[in-house]
C-alpha positions in Angstrom: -43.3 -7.7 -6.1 -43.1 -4.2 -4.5 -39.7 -2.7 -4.2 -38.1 0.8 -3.9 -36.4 -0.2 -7.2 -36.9 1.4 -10.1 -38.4 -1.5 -12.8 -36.6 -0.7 -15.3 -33.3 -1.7 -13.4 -34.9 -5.0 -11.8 -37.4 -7.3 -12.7 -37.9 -9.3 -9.1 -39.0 -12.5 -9.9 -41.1 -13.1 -6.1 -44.1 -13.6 -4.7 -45.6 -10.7 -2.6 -46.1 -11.9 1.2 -46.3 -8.3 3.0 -48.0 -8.5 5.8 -48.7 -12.6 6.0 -45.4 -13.4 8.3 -45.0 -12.1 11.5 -41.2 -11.2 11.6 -39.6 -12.9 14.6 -36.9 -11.6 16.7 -33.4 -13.4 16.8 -33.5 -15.5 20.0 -36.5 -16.5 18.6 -35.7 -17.6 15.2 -31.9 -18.6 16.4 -34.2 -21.2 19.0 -35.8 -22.8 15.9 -33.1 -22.9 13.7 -31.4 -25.4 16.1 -34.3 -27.1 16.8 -34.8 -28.3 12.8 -36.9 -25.0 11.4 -35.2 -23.8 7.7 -34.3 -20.4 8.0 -36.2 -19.6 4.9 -39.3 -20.1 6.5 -39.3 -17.2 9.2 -38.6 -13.8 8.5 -36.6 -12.4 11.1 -37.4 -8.3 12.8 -35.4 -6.3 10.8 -32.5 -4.3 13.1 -33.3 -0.7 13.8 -29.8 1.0 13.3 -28.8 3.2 16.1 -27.6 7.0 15.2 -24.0 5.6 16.3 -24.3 2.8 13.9 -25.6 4.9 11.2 -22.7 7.2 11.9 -20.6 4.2 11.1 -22.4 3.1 7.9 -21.9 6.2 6.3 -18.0 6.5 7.3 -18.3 3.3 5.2 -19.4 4.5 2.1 -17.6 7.3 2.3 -14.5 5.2 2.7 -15.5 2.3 0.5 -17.2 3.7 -1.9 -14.9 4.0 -5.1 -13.0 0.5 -3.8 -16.8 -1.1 -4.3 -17.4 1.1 -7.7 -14.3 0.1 -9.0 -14.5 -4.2 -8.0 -18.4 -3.2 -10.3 -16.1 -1.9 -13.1 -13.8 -4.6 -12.8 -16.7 -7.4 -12.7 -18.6 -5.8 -15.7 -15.7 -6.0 -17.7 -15.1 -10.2 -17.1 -18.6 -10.7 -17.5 -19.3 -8.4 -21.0 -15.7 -9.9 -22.6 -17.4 -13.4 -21.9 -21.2 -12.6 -23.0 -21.1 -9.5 -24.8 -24.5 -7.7 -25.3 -26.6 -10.4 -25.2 -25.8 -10.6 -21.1 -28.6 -11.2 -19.1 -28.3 -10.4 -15.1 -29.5 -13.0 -12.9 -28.6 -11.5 -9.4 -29.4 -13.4 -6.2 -32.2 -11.8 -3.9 -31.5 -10.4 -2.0 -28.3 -9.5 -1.6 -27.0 -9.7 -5.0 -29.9 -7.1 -6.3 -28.0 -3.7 -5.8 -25.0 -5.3 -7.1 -26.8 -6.5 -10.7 -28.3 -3.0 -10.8 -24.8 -1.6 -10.3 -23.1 -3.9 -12.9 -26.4 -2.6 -15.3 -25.5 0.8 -14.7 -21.7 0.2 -15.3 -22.1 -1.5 -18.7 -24.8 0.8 -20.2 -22.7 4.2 -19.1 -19.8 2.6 -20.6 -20.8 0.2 -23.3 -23.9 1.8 -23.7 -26.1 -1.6 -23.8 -29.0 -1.8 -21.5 -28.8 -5.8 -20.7 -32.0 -7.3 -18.5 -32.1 -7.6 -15.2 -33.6 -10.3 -13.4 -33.4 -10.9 -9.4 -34.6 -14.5 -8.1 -34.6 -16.8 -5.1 -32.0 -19.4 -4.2 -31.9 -21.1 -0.7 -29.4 -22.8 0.9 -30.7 -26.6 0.9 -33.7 -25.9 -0.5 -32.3 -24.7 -4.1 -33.2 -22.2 -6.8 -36.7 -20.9 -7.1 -37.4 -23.6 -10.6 -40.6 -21.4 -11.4 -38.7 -17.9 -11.9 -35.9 -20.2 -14.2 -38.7 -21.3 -16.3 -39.7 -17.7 -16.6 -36.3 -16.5 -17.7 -35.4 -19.6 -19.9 -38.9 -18.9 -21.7 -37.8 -15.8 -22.9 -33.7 -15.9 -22.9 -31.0 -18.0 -24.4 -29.8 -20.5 -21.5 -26.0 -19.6 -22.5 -27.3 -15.4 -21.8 -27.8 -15.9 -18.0 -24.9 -14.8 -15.7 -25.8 -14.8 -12.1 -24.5 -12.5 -9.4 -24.0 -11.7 -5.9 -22.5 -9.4 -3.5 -19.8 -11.8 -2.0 -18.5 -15.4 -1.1 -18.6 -16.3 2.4 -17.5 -19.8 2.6 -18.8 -20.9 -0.4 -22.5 -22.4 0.3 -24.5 -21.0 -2.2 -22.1 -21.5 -5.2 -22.3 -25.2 -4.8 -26.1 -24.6 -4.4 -26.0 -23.2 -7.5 -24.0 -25.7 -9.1 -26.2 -28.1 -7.8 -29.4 -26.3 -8.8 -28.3 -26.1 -12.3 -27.6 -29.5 -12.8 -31.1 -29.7 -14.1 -29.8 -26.8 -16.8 -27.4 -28.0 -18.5 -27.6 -25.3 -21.1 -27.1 -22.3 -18.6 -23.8 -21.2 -17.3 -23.6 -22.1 -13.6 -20.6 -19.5 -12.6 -21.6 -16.7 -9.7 -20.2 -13.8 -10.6 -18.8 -12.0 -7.1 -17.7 -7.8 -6.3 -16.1 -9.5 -3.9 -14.2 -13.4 -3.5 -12.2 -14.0 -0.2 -12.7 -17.5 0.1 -11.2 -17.9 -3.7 -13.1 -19.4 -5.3 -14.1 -18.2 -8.5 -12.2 -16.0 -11.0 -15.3 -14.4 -12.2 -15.2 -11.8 -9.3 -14.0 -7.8 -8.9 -11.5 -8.4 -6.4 -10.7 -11.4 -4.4 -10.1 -9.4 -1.0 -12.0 -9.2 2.0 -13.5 -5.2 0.7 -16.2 -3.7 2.6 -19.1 -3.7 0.2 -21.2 -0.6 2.0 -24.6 -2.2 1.2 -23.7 -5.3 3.7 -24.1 -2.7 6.4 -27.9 -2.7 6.2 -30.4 -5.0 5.7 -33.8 -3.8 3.7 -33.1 -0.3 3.8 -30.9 -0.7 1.3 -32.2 -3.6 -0.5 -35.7 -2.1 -1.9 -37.2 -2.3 1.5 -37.2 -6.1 0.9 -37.1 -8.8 3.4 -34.8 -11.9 2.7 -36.3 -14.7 0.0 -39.0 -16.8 1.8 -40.0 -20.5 1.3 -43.0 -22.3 3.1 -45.7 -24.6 2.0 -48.6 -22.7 3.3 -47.6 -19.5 1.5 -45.7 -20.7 -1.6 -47.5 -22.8 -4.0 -46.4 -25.2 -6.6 -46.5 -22.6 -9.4 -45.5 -19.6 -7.2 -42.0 -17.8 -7.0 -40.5 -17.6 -3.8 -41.8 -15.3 -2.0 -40.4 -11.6 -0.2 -42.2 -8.9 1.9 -42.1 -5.3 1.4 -41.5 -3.0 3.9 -43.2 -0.3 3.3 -43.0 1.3 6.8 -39.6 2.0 6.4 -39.6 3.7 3.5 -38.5 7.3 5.8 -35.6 5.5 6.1 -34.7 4.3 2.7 -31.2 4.6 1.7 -31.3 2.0 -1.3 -31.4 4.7 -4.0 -28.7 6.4 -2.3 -26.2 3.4 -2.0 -26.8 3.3 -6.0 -26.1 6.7 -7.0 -22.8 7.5 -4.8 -21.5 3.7 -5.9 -22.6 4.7 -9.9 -21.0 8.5 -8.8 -17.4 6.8 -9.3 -17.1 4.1 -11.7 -13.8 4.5 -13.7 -14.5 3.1 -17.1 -10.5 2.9 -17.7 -9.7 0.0 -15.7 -8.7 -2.9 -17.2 -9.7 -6.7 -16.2 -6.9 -8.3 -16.4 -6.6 -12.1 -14.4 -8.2 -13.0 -11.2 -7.4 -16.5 -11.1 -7.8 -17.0 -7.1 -4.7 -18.2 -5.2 -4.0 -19.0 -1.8 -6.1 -20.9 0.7 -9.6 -21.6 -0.2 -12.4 -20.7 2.1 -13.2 -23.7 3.6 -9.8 -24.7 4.4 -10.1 -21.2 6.2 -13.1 -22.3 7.7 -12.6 -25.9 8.8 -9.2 -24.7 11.1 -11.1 -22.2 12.6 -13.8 -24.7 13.4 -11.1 -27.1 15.1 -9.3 -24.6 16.9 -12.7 -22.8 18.5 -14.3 -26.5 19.1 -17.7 -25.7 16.5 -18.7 -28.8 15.1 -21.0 -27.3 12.1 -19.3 -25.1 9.8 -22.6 -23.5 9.2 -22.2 -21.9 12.3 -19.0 -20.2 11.4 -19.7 -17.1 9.0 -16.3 -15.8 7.0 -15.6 -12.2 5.8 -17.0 -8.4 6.1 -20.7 -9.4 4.5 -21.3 -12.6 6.7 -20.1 -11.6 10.1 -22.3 -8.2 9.7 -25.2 -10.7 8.7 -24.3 -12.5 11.9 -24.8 -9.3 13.9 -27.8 -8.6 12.3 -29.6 -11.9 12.0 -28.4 -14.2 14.6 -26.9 -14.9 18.1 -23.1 -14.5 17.6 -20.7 -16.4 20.7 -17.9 -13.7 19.3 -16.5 -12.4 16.4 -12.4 -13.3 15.6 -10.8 -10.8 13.2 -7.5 -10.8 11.1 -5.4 -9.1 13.7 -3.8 -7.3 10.5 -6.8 -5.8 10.2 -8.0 -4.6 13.8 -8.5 -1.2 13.8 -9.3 -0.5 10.8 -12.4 2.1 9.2 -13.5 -1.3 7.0 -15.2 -2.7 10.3 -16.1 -0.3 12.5 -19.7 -0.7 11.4 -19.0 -4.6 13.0 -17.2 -3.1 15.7 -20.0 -0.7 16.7 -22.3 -3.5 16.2 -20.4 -6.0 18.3 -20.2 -3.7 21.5 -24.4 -2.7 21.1 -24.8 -6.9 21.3 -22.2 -7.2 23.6 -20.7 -9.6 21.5 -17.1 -10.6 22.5 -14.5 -9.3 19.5 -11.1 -10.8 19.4 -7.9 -11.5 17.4 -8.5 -15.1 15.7 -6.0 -17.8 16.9 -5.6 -19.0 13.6 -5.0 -17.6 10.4 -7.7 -16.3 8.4 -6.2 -16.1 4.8 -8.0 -13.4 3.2 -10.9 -12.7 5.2 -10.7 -9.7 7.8 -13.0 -10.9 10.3 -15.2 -13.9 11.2 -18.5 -14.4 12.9 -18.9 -17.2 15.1 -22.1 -18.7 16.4 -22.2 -21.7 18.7 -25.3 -23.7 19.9 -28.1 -22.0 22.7 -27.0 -24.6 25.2 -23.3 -23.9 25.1 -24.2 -19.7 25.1 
């Protein structure tokens, strides 16, 4: 699989499918989505950031920057005390991929190991790409793997996960998270609703890769999931970037001490905001800084409700920039959010 990565920090466990799906815009995909298509079978047009929203993405990082460093440090440190050397990264494409390259950097400047790095599919109801964990089992010990991702939203792909690794009972089925608003896992860098400047962007700063894709007519029985490249973008590559100014200011001092999650969980988050707005499928509601951008980006939001706490503040203006491009409606939520800063709502074509 082609990448902007440098192989030695990633092995990507997918199939190559540049140029074989047309990407398709968002009314588009949204209109098929709620007509029965899986999501993982469309790739949707990637979002050309305006200069205004560029403007924004960089105030990010230079705002977010060592809060996102140090949630890596912090992360590193759990996930080394449990494993030790013999770690082996399995980060979540594609999302999760910058984030396992960060933690790979973080433990081999400061414990000086140099632990594998794979990145693999998982898709929400359709489950874990089985082909790549053959792969890794074939050549690691099951109780080595320790997978990772950028954030939780509500929760979704966790149980996935769990549920995927039912079939491996030998292999630790914890996600290790930079970030954990909806609390659910102690295995995470910080359990507040931070900024992580990579959610900002979508394949220019993930390796020019699209999302993970899944489709009979593409993806054979012996195949890994599959993932374009795009190649035409690679002007505008900031993935490199993103790696070194995170990597510029990791604090090796910090110490992990506990993260056991407190306070609501996610979905209870979830589920009152769903009865107070009238949205009968919680997989239309998106919690916290990463999923609301990816609503932006992806889909056809109805509005976005943030933590009125939080209004205001430089950790969304990318989403606020966003929001007034798409003339998407941005308000303070009528309920309580817990510990996410912002939500993305999406309601059906029919009631928009």
């Amino acid at each position: 699989m082609r990448s902007s990565y440098d192989p030695a920090e990633v092995e990507l466990l997918l199939k190559d499918i540049t140029g074989l799906v047309e990407p398709l815009p968002a009314r588009v995909r949204e209109e098929k989505i709620q007509s029965g298509t899986h999501y993982c079978e469309m790739l949707p047009l990637e979002y050309k950031p305006s200069p205004r929203y560029m403007e924004a993405y960089y105030r990010a990082l230079d705002s977010y920057a060592q809060a996102t460093a140090d949630a890596v440090a912090l992360l590193a440190e759990r996930l080394y005390q449990r494993k030790g050397p013999k770690l082996v990264l399995v980060s979540l494409a594609r999302a999760g991929i910058p984030i396992g390259i960060l933690l790979r950097r973080y433990l081999l400047a400061t414990h000086q190991v140099a632990v594998k790095h794979y990145a693999i599919s998982i898709i929400r109801g359709r489950g874990i790409d089985r082909n790549a964990m053959d792969h890794i089992l074939a050549r690691h010990a099951p109780d080595s793997l320790q997978f990772v991702d950028g954030w939780t939203g509500k929760g979704a792909i966790l149980g996935q996960l769990r549920e995927a690794l039912a079939d491996y009972p030998a292999v630790d089925a914890s996600l290790g998270v930079l970030a954990d608003p909806a609390n659910l896992t102690a295995l995470c860098g910080t359990h507040e609703d931070i900024l992580i400047p990579s959610s900002c962007l979508n394949a220019t700063v993930t390796g020019l890769l699209s999302r993970t894709f899944l489709r009979g007519d593409l993806i054979g029985p012996q195949d890994f999931h599959g993932a374009a490249y795009y190649g035409a973008l690679a002007e505008e590559d900031l993935s490199k970037q993103f790696l070194d100014r995170i990597s510029a200011c990791f604090a090796p001092s910090l110490q992990a001490g506990d993260a056991t999650p407190t306070g609501p969980k996610g979905i209870e988050v979830v589920e009152a905001v769903a009865a107070c707005y009238g949205i009968g499928d919680i997989n239309l509601i998106k919690p916290g800084i990463g999923e609301a951008t990816r609503v932006l980006l992806r889909r056809l939001p109805w509005k976005i409700i943030v933590n009125p706490a939080f209004d205001g503040g430089d950790a969304l203006g990318h989403l606020r920039q966003l929001a007034a491009e798409k003339q998407v409606p941005w308000e303070p939520s009528q309920v309580p959010l817990g510990n996410y800063k912002v939500c993305g709502l999406i309601k059906t074509l029919s009631d928009l």
